[in-house]
TIGULO-318271 format. One record per atom (N, C-alpha, C, O): residue number from 1; chain; atom name; x, y, z. Coordinates in Angstrom, 2 decimals, always signed. Layout:
+-----+-----+------+---------+---------+---------+
| seq | mol | atom |      c1 |      c2 |      c3 |
+-----+-----+------+---------+---------+---------+
| NUM |   A |   CA |       X |       Y |       Z |
...
+-----+-----+------+---------+---------+---------+
This chain:
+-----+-----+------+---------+---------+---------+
| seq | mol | atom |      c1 |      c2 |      c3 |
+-----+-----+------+---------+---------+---------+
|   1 |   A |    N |   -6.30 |  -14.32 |   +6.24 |
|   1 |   A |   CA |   -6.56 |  -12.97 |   +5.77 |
|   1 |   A |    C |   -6.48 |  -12.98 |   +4.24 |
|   1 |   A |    O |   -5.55 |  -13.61 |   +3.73 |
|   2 |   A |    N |   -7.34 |  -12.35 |   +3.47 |
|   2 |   A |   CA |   -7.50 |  -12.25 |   +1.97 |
|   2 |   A |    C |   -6.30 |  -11.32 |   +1.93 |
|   2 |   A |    O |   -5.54 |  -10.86 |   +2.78 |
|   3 |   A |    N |   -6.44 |  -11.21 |   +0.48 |
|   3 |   A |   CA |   -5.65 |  -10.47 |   -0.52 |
|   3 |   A |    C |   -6.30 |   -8.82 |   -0.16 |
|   3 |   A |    O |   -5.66 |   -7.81 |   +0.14 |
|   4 |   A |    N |   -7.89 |   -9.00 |   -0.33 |
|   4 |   A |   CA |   -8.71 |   -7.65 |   -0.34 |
|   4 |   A |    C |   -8.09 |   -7.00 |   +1.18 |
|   4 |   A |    O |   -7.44 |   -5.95 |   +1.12 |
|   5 |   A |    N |   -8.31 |   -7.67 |   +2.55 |
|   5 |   A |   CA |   -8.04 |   -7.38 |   +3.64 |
|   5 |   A |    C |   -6.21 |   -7.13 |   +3.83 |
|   5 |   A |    O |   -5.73 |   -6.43 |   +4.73 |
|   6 |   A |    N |   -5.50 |   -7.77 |   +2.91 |
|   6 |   A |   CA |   -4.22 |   -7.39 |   +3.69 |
|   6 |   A |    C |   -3.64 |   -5.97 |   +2.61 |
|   6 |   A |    O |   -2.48 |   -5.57 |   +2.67 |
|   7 |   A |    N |   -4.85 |   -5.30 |   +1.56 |
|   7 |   A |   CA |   -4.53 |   -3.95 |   +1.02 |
|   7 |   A |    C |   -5.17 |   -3.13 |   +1.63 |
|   7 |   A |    O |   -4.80 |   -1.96 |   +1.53 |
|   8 |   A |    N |   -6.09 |   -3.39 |   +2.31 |
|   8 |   A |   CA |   -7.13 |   -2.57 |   +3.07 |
|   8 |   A |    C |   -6.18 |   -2.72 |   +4.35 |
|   8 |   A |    O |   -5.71 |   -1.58 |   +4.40 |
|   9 |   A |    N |   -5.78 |   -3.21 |   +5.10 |
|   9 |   A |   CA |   -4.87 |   -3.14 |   +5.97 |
|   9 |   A |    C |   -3.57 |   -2.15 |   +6.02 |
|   9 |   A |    O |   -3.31 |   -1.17 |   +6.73 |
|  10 |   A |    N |   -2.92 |   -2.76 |   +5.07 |
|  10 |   A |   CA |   -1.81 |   -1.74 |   +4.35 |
|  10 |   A |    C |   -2.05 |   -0.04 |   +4.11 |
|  10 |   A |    O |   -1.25 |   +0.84 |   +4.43 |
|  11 |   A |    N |   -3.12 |   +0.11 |   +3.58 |
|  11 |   A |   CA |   -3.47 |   +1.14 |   +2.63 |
|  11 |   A |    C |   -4.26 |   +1.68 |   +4.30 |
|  11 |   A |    O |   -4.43 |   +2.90 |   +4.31 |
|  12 |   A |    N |   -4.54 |   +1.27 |   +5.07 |
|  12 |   A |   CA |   -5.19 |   +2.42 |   +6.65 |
|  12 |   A |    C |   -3.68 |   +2.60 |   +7.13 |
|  12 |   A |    O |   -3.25 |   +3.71 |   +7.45 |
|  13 |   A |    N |   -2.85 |   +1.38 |   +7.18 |
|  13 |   A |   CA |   -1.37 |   +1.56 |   +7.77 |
|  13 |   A |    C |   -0.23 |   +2.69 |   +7.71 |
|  13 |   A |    O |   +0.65 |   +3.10 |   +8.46 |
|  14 |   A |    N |   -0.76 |   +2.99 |   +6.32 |
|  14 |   A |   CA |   +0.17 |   +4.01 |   +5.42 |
|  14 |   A |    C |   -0.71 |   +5.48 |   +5.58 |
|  14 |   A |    O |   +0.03 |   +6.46 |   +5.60 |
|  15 |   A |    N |   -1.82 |   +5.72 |   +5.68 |
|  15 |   A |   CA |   -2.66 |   +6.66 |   +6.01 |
|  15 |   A |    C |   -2.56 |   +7.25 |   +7.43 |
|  15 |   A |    O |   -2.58 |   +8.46 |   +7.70 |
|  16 |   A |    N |   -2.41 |   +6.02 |   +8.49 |
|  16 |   A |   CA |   -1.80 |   +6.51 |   +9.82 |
|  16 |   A |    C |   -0.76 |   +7.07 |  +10.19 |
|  16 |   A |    O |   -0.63 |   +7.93 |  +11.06 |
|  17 |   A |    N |   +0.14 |   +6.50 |   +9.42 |
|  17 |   A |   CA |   +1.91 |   +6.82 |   +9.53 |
|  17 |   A |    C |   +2.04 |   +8.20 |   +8.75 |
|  17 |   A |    O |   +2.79 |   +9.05 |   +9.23 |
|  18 |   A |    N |   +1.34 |   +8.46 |   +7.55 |
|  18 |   A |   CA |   +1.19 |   +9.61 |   +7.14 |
|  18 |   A |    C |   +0.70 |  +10.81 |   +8.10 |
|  18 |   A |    O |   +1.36 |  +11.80 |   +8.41 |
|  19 |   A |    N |   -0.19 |  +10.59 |   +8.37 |
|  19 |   A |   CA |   -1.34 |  +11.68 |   +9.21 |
|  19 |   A |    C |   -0.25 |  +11.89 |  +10.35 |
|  19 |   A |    O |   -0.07 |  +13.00 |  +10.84 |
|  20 |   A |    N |   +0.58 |  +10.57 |  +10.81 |
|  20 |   A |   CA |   +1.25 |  +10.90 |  +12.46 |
|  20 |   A |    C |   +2.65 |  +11.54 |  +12.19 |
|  20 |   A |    O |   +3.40 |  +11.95 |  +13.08 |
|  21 |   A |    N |   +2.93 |  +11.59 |  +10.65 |
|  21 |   A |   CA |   +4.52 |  +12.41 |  +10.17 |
|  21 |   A |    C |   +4.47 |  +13.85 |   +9.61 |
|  21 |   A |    O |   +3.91 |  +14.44 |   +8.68 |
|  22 |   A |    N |   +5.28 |  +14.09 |  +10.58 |
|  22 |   A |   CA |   +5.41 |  +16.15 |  +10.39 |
|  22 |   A |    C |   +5.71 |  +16.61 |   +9.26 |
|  22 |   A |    O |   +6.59 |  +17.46 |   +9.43 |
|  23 |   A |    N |   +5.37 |  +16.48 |   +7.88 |
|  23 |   A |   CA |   +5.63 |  +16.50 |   +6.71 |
|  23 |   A |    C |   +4.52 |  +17.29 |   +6.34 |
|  23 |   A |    O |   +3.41 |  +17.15 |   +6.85 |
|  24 |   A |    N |   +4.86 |  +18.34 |   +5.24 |
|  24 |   A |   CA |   +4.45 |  +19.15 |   +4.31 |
|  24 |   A |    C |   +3.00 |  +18.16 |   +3.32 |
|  24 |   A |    O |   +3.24 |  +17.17 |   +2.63 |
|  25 |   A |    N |   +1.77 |  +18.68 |   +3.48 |
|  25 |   A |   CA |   +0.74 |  +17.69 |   +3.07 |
|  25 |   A |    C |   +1.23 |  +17.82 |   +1.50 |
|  25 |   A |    O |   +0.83 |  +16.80 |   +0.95 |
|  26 |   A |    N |   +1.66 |  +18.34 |   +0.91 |
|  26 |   A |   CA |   +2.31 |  +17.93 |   -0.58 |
|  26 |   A |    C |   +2.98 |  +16.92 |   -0.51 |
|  26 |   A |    O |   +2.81 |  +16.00 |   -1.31 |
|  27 |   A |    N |   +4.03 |  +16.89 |   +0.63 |
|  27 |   A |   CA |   +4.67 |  +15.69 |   +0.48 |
|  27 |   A |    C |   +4.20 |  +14.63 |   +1.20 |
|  27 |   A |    O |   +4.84 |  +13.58 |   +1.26 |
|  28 |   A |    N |   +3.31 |  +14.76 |   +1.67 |
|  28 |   A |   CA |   +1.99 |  +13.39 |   +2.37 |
|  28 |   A |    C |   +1.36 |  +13.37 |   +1.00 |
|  28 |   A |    O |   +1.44 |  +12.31 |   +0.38 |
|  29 |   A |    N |   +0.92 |  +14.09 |   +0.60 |
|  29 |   A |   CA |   +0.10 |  +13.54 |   -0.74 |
|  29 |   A |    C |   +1.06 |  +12.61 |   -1.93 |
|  29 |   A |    O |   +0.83 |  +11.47 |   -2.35 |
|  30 |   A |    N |   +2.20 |  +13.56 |   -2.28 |
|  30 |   A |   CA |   +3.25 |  +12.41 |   -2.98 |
|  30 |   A |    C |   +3.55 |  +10.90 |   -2.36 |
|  30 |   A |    O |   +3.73 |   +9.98 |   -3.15 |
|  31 |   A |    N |   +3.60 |  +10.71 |   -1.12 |
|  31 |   A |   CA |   +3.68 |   +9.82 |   -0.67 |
|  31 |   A |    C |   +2.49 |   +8.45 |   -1.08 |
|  31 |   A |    O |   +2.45 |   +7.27 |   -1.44 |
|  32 |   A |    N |   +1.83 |   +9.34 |   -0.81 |
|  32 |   A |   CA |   +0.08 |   +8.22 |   -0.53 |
|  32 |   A |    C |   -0.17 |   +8.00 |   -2.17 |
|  32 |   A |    O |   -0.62 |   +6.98 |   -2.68 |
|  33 |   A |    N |   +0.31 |   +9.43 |   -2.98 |
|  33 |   A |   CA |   +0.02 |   +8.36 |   -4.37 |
|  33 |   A |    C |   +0.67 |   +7.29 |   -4.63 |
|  33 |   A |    O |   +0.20 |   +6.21 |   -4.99 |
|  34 |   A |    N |   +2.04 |   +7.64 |   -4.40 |
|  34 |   A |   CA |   +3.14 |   +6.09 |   -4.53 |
|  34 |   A |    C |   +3.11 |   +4.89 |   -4.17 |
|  34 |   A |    O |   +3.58 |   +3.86 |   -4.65 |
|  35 |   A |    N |   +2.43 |   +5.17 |   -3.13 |
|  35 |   A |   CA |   +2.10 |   +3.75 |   -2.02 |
|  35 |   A |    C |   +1.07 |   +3.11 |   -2.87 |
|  35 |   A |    O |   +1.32 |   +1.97 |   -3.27 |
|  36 |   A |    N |   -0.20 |   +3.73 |   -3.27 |
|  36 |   A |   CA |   -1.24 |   +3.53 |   -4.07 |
|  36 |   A |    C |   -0.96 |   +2.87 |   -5.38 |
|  36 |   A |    O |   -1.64 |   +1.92 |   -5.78 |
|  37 |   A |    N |   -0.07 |   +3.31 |   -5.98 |
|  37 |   A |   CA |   +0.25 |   +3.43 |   -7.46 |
|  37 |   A |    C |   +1.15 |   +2.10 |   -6.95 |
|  37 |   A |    O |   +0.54 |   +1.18 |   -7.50 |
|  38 |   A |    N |   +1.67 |   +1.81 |   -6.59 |
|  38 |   A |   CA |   +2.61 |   +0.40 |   -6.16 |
|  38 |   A |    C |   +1.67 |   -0.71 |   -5.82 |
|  38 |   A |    O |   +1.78 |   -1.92 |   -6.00 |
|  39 |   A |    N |   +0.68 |   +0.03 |   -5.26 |
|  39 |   A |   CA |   -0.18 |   -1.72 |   -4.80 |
|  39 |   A |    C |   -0.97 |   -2.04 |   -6.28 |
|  39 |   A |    O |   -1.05 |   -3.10 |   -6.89 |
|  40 |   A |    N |   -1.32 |   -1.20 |   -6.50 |
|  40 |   A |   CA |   -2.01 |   -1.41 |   -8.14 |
|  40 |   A |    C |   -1.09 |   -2.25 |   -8.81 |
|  40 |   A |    O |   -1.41 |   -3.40 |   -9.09 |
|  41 |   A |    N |   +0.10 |   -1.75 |   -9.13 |
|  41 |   A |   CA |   +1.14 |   -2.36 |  -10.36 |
|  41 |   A |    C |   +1.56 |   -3.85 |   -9.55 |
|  41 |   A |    O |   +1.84 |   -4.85 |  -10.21 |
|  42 |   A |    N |   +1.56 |   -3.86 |   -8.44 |
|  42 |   A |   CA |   +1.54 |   -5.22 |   -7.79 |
|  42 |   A |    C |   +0.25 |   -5.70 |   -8.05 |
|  42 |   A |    O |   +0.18 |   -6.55 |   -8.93 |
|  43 |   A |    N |   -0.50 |   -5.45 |   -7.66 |
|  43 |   A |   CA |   -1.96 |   -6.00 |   -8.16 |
|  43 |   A |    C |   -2.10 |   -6.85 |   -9.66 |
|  43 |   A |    O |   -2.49 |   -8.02 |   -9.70 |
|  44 |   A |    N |   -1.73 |   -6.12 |  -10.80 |
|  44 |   A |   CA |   -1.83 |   -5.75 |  -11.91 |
|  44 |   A |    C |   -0.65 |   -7.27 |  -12.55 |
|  44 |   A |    O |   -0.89 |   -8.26 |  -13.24 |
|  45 |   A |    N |   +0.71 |   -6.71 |  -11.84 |
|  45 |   A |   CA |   +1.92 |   -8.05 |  -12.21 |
|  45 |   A |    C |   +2.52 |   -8.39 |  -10.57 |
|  45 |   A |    O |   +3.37 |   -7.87 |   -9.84 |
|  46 |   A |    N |   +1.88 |   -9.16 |  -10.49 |
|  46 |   A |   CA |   +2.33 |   -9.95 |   -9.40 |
|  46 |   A |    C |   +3.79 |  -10.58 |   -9.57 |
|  46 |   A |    O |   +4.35 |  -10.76 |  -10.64 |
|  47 |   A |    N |   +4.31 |  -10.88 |   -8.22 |
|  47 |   A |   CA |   +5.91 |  -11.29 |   -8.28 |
|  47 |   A |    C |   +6.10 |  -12.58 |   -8.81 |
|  47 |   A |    O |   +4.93 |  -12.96 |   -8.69 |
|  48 |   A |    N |   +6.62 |  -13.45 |   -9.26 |
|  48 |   A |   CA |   +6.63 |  -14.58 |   -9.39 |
|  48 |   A |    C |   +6.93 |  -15.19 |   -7.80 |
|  48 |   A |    O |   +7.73 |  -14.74 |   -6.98 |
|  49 |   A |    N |   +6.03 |  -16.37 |   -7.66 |
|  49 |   A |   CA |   +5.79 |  -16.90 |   -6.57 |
|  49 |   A |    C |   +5.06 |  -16.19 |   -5.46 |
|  49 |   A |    O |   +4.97 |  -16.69 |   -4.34 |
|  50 |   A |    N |   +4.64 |  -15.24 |   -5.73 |
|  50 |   A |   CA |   +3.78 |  -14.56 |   -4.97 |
|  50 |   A |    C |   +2.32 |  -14.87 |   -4.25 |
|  50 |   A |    O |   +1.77 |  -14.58 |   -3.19 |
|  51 |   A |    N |   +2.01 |  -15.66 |   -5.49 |
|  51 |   A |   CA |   +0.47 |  -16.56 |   -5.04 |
|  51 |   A |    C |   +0.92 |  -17.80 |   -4.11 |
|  51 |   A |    O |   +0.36 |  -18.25 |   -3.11 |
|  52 |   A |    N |   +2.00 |  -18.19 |   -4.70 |
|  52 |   A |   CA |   +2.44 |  -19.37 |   -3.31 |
|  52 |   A |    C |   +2.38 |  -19.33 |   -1.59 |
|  52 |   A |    O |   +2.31 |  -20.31 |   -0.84 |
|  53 |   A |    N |   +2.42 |  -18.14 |   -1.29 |
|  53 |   A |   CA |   +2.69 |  -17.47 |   +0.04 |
|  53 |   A |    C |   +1.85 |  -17.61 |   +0.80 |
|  53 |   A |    O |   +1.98 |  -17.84 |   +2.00 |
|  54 |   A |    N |   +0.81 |  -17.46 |   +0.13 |
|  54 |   A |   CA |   -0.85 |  -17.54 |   +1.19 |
|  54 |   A |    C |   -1.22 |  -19.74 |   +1.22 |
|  54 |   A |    O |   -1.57 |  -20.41 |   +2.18 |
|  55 |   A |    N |   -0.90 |  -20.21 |   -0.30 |
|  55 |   A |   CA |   -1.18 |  -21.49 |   +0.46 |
|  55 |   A |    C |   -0.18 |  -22.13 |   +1.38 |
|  55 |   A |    O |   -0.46 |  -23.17 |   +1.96 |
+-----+-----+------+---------+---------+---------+
């Protein structure tokens, strides 16, 4: 599985769990930016040793 496929994975994962939690859509929307805004800055600075994982 790519990099592209396991955010596209993630990012439907977090959209489901959202949609299926009894929460105020303000606070579904705060949520889904965070989640968003985290895969970016991971994107952006990766962990050290992070690229190691997949080989």
């Amino acid at each position: 599985m790519t990099d592209t496929e396991k955010i596209a994975a993630l990012q439907q994962a977090v959209v489901a769990a959202l949609n299926a939690a009894p929460l105020p859509l303000g606070v579904k929307a705060l949520v889904l930016e965070n989640a968003l805004l985290r895969v970016q800055a991971a994107m952006q600075h990766p962990a050290p040793g992070a690229e190691e994982e997949d080989a």
